[in-house]
C-alpha positions in Angstrom: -58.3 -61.3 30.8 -54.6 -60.6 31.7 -53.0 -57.6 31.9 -49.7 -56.2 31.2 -48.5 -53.1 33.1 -45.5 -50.8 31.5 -43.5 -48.4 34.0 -41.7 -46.2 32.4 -38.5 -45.2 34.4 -38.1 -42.2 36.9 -36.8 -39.2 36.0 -33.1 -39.9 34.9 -30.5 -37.5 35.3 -30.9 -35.0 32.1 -28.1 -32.4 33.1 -24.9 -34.1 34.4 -22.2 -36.7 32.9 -24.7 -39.5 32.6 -28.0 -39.6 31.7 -28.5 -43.1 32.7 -28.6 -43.3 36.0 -32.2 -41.7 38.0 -32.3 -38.3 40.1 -32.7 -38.1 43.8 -36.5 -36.7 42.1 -36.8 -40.6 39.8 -35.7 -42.5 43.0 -38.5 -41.2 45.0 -40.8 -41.7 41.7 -39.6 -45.3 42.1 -40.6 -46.2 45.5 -43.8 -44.2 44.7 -44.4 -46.7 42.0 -44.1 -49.4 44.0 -46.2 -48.3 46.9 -48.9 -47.6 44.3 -49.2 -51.0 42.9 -48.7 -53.0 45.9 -51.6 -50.6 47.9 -53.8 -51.1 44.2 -52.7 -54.0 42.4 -52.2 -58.0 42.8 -48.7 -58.8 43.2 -47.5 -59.5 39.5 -46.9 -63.2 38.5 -44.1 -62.2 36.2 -41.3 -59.0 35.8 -39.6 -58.1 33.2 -36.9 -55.4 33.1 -35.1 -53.7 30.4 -31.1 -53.3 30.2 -30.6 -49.6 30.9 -29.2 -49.1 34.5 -32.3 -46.4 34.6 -34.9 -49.2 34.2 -33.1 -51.5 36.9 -32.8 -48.8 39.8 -36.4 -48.1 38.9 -37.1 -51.4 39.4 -35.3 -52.0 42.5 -37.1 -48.5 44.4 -40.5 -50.1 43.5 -39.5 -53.3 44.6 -38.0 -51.6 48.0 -41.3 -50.2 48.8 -43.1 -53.3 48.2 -40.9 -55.3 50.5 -40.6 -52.7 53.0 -44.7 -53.2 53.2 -44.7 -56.6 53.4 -45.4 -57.6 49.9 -42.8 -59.6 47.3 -42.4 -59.9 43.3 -41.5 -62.7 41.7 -37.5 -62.6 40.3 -37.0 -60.1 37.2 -35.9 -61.1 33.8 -33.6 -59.3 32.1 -35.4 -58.3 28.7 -32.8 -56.9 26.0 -35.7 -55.9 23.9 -36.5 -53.4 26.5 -34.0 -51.5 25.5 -35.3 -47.7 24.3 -34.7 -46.6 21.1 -31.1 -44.7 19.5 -33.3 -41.3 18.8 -30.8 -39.9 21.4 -27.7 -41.1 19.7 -29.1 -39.6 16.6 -29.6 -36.2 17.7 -26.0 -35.7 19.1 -24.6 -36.6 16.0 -27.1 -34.8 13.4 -26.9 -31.8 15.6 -23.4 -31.9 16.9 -23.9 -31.4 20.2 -20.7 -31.7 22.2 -22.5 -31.2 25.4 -24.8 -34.0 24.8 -25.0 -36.7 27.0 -24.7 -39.9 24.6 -27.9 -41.5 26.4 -30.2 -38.9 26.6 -29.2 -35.6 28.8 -27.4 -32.5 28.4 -24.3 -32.2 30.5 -24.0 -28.7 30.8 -26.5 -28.0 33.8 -27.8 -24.3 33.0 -28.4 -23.5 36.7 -30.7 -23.8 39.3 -33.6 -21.2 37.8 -36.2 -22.8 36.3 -36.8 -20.7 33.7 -33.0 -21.3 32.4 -33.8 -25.2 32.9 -37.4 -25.2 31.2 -35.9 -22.9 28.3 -33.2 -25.3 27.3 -35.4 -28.6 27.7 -37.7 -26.7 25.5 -35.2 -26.1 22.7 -33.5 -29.5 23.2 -36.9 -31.0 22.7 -37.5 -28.9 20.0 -34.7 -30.0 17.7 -35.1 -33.7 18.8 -38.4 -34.0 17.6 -37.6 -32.1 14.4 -34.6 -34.5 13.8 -36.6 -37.7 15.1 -38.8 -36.8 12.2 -35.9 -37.1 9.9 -34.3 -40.0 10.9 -37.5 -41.9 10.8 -38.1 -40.5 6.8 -34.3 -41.9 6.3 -33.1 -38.1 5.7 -30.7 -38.5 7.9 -27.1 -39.5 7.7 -26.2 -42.7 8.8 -24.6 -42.6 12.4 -24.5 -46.4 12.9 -27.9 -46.3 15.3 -30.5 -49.0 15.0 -32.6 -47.9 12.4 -36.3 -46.7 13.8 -37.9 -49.7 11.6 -35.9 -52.4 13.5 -37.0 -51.3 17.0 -40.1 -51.0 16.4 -39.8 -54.5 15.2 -38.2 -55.1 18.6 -41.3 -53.4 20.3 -43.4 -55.7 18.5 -41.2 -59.0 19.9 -41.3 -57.7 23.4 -44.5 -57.2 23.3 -45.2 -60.5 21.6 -42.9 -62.3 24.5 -44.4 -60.4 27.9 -47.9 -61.6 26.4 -47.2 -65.0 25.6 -48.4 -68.2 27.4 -50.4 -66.5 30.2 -52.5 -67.9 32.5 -56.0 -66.6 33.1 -55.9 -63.3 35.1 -52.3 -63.2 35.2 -50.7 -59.7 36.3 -47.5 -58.9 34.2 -45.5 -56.1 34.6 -42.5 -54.5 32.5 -39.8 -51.6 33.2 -38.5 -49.7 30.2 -38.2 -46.7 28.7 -40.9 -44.1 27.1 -39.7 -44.5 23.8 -40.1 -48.0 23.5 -43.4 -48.5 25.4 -44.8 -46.0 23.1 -43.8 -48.0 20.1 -45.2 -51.1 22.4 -48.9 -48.9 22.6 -48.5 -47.8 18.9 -48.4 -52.0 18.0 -51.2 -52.6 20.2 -53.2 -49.2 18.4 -51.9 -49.9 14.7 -49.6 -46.5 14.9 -48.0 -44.7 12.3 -44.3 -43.5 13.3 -45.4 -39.6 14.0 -48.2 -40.6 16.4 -45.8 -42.7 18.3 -42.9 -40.6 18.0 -45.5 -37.8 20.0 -46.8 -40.2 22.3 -43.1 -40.4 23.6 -42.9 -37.1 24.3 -46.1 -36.7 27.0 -45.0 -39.8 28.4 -44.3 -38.7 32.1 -41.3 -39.8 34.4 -42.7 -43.2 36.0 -46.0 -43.2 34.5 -48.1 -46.4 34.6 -49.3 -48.1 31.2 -51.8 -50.6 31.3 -52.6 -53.1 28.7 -54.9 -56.2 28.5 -54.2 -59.7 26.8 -55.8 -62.9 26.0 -56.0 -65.3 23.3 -53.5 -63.1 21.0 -55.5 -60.2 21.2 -53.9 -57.2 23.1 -55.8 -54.1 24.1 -54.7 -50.9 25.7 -56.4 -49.8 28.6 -55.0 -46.5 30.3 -51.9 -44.6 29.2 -50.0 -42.4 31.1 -51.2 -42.9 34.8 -49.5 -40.5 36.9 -52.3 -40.9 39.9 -49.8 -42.1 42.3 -47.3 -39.2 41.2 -49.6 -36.2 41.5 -51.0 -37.1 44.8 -47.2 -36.3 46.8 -46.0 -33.6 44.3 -43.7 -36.0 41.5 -45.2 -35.2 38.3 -42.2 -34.7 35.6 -41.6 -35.1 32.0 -38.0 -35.0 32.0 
């Protein structure tokens, strides 16, 4: 069989001006990443990455490490469908949130205590999940997102693409965003929008998905590796 391996991005920047770009904490992850799978893995015959500046610069730390081991990938493709999902967007505008960051974060920084930091997260995650909820049952007003329907729809065509025309024990591998590769592990499972909406949300900061393909059928076969990110002290949600 061939497999398909899904890196969600390192931690982005959640308190600042954009969350799209990743922390001094997600570029670490990111070299991590790619140390892990050259050490562990066969180089991949194929790489896909998704639009977001946060899943390039992931990309690009993994693919430092490789190189600075001696090891090579083959060229990226730029994947559109990649792209996460609007939840984000959503929330701002439901909730009004001035300080939100469009993509993701919070831009006012609530200090260095980590109490402050985990309270805040906490409550932001809080209301995200409660307004996810909404927008998914179409009790939300419309903020001019792409509806939840469509991407999982666009989940399903990524998914469709990175697994198509493989050769036998071909490696794959994919950078995106926890959103969308948990709507990519809810096609693969049969998921109902709740289960994948809460799969998102334990989906860690450069965690490792693993999936395996062949003749149309697609089956998952870890979620949520964090091996490589526990070992040197990495491990983040956010």
């Amino acid at each position: 069989m061939s497999r398909l391996l899904l890196v969600r991005h390192g931690q982005a920047s959640f308190f600042g001006d954009g969350y799209d770009q990743l922390s001094p904490l997600g570029h670490r992850q990111a070299r991590r990443v790619g140390e892990y799978l050259h050490a562990r893995r066969p180089q991949p015959d194929r790489v896909w990455v998704g639009p977001l500046q946060r899943h390039r610069q992931t990309h690009a730390g993994a693919l430092a490490a490789v190189q600075a081991a001696g090891g090579a990938w083959p060229s990226p493709v730029a994947l559109a469908t990649l792209d996460e999902h609007q939840a984000a967007h959503v929330v701002k505008h439901v909730l009004d949130l001035d300080d939100a960051a469009g993509d993701g974060g919070l831009r006012t920084d609530p200090g260095p205590d980590p109490g402050d930091r985990e309270r805040v997260v906490r409550d932001y995650f809080r209301r995200w999940r409660a307004v996810c909820v909404d927008w998914i049952a179409g009790r939300t007003p419309d903020t001019g997102a792409e509806p939840w329907a469509e991407t999982r729809r666009r989940a399903a065509s990524a998914l469709a693409e990175m697994t198509a025309d493989a050769g036998p024990g071909e490696t794959r591998l994919a950078f995106s965003s926890g959103g969308l590769i948990s709507m990519i592990v809810g096609e693969v499972l049969g998921l109902g929008d709740e289960q994948v909406l809460d799969l998102s949300l334990v989906l860690a900061n450069a965690a490792l998905v693993e999936l395996r393909f062949s003749g149309g059928r697609v089956g998952l076969d870890a979620f949520n590796t964090v091996a490589h990110l526990e070992a040197d002290d990495l491990l983040s949600m956010v």
